[in-house]
C-alpha positions as CSV (number, residue, x, y, z in Angstrom):
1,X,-21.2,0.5,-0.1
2,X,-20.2,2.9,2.5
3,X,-16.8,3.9,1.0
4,X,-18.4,4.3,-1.8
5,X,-20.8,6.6,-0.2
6,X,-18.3,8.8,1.8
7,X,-15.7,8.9,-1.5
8,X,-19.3,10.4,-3.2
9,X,-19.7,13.2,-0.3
10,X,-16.1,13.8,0.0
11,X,-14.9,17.2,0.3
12,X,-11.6,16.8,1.5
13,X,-8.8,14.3,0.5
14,X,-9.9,10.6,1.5
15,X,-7.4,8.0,3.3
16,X,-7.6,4.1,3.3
17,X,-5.1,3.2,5.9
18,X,-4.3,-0.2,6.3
19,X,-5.4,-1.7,3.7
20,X,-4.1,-4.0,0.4
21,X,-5.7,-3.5,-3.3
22,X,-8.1,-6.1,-3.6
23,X,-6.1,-7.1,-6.6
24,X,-3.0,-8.6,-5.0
25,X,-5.1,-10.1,-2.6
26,X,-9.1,-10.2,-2.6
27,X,-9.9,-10.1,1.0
28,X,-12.7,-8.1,2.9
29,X,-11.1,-5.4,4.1
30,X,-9.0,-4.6,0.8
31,X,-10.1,-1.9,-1.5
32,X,-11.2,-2.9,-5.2
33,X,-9.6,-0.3,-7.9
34,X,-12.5,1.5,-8.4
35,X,-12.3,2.7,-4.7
36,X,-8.7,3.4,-5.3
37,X,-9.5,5.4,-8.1
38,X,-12.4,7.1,-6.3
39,X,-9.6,7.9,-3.1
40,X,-7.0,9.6,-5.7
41,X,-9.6,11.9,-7.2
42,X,-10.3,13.4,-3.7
43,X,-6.5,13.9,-3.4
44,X,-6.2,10.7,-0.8
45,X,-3.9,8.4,-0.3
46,X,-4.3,4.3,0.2
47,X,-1.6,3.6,3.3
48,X,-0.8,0.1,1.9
49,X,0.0,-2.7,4.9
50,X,3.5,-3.4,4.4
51,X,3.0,-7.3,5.4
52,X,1.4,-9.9,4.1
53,X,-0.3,-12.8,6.1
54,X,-0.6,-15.7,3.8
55,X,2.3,-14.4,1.2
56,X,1.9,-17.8,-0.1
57,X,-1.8,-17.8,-0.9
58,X,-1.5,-14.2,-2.1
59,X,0.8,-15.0,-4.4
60,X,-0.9,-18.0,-5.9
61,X,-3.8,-15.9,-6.1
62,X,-2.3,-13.1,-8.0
63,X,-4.3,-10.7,-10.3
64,X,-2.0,-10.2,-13.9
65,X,-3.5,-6.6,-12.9
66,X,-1.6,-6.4,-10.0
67,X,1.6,-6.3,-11.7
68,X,0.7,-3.5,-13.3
69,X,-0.2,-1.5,-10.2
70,X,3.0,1.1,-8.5
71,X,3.8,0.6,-4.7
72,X,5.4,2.4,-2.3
73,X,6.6,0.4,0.9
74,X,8.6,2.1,3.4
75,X,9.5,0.2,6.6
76,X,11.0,0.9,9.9
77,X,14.2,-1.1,10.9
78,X,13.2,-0.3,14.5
79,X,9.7,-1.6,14.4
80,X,8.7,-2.9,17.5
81,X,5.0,-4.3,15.6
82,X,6.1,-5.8,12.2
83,X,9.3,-7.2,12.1
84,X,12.1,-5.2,9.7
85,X,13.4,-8.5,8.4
86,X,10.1,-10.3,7.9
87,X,8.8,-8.0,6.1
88,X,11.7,-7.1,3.8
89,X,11.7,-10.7,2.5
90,X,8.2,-10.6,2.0
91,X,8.9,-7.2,-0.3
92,X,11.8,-8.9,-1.9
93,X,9.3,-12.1,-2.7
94,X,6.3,-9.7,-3.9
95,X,9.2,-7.8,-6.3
96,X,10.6,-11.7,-7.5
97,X,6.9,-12.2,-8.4
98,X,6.3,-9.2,-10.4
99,X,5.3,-6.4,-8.3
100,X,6.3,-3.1,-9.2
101,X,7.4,-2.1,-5.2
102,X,9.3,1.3,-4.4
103,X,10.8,0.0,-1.5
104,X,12.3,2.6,1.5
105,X,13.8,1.9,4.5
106,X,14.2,3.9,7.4
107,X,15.9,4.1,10.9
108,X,12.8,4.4,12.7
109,X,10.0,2.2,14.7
110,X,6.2,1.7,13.6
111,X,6.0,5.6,12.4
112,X,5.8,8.0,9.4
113,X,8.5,10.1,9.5
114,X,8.3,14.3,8.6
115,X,10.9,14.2,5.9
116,X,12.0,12.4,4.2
117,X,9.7,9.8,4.4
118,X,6.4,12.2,3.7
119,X,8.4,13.4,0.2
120,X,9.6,10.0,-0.9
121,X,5.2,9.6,-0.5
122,X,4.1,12.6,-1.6
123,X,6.4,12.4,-4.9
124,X,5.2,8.6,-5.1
125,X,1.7,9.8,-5.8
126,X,2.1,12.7,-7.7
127,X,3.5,10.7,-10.3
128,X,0.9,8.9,-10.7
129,X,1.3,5.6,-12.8
């Protein structure tokens, strides 16, 4: 309820970080769609987790809805925290299940990167579904 709450009060733009849509994977701390929703119409954003624990279990539990969700995914071939590789076959597994995933990757370690990174995003949202 309090995301809810705070997504209510909002002024300013909103930002999940971290997170998964409860969709692909229902878990706790994932966000159901209505929140995601809720986040857009503040002018948010919902900084999607790049990796996936139990890619096996999230993938037997698969919503049809989550296939017809967008991601963005961009990745760091530097990162000292998530491994590159690791997390590239786990994209390339999510895409081989149906995922619609706009995958980026950039010479860089755990970090967002001023351009081009923050265009490839900002373009990502603004068009929408």
């Amino acid at each position: 309820r309090t995301a809810r709450d705070v997504l209510a009060m909002a002024r300013r733009p909103v930002i999940f970080s971290h997170s998964n849509p409860a969709t692909v994977r229902p878990h706790p701390r994932n966000i159901p769609d209505e929140l995601i929703r809720a986040c857009a119409e503040t002018g948010g954003v919902v900084g999607i987790s790049g990796y996936v624990f139990e890619l096996d279990a999230a993938l037997a539990e698969l919503s049809p809805v989550a296939k017809e969700q967008r991601f963005f995914v961009s990745h760091g071939t530097m990162d000292p925290i998530v491994a590159f590789a690791r997390t590239k076959s786990q994209i390339q597994k999510l895409e081989s299940a149906g995922l619609r995933i706009e995958w980026h990757e950039f010479h860089k370690p755990h970090t967002i990167l001023e351009n081009p990174e923050m265009d490839l995003i900002r373009n990502f949202v603004a068009a929408g579904r």
